[in-house]
C-alpha positions in Angstrom: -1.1 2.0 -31.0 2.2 1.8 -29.2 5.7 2.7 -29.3 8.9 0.6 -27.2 12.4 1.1 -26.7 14.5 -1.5 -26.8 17.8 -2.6 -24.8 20.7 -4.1 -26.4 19.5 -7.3 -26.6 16.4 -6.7 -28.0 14.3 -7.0 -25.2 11.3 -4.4 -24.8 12.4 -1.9 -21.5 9.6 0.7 -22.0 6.4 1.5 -23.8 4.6 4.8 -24.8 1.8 5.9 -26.4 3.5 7.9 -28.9 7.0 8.2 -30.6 9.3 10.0 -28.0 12.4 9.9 -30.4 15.3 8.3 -31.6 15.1 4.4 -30.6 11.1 4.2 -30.1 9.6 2.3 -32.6 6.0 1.0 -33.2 4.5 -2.1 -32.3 0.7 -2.9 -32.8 -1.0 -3.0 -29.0 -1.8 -7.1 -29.7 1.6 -8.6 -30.3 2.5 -11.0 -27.5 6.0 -9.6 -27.0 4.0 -6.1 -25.8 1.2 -8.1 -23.9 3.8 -10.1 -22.1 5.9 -6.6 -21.5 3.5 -5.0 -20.3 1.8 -7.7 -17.9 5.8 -8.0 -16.5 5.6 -4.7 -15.7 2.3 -4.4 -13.8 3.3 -7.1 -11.6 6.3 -5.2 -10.7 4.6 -2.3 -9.8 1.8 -4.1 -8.1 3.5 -3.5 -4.4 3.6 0.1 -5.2 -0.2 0.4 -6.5 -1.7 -1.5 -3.2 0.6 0.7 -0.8 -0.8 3.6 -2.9 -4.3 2.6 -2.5 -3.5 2.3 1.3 -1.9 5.2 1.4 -4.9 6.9 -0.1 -7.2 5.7 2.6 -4.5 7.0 5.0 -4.8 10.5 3.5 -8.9 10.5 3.1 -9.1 9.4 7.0 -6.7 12.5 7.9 -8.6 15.0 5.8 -11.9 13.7 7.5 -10.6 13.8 11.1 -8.9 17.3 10.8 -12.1 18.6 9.1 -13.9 17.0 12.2 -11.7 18.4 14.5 -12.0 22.1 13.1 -8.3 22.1 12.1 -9.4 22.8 8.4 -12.6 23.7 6.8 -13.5 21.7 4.1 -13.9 25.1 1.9 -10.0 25.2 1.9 -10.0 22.8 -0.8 -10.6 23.5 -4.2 -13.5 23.1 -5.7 -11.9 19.9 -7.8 -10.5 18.3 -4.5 -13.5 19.0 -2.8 -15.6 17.0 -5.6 -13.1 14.0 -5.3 -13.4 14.2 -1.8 -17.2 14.0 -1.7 -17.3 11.4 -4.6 -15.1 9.3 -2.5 -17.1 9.4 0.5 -20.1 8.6 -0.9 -18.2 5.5 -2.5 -17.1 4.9 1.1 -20.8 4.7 2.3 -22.2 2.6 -0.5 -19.8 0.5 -0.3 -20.1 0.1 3.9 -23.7 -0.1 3.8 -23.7 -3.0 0.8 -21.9 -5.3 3.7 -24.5 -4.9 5.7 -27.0 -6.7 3.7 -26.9 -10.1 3.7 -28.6 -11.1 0.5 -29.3 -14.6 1.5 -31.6 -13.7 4.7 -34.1 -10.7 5.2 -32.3 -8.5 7.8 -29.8 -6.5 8.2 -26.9 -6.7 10.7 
């Protein structure tokens, strides 16, 4: 279920997920006008999602070195952020030591 607001000429300029007033009107979540809307609009924001996944990275790798470097404690965090921040890590590590198999040969690099 979706709701869009229209410009002048009809065309779709935003979505919702519920009715946020005057001009917003329903549209069922398979019409190809919405599909076609909505994959416009990820590819806009694509740039912005990538340099926020990179910027992400940026901000894990500082948090990690001032940690390292006695600048912070990790128990400054909250206990949320300190969750995400071990989650992430142990993504990190999966992830780094799953390149280092080669699942066509026996060894490891």
């Amino acid at each position: 279920m979706a709701y869009v607001f229209r410009n002048e000429q009809g065309r779709i300029t935003g979505s919702a997920s519920e009715n946020l007033g005057a001009g917003w009107e329903f549209i069922a979540d398979d019409t190809g006008e919405y599909i076609q809307y909505l994959e416009s609009a990820l590819t806009e924001i694509a740039p912005f999602r990538e340099s926020d996944i990179q910027l992400a990275r940026i901000l894990e790798d500082l948090i990690t070195l001032l940690i390292e470097r006695d600048i912070i404690r990790f128990t400054d965090f909250p206990p949320a952020a300190q969750k995400r921040l071990n989650s992430r890590q142990d993504l990190r590590k999966k992830t780094q030591l799953s390149k280092l198999v080669d699942e066509n040969r026996d060894f490891i690099y």
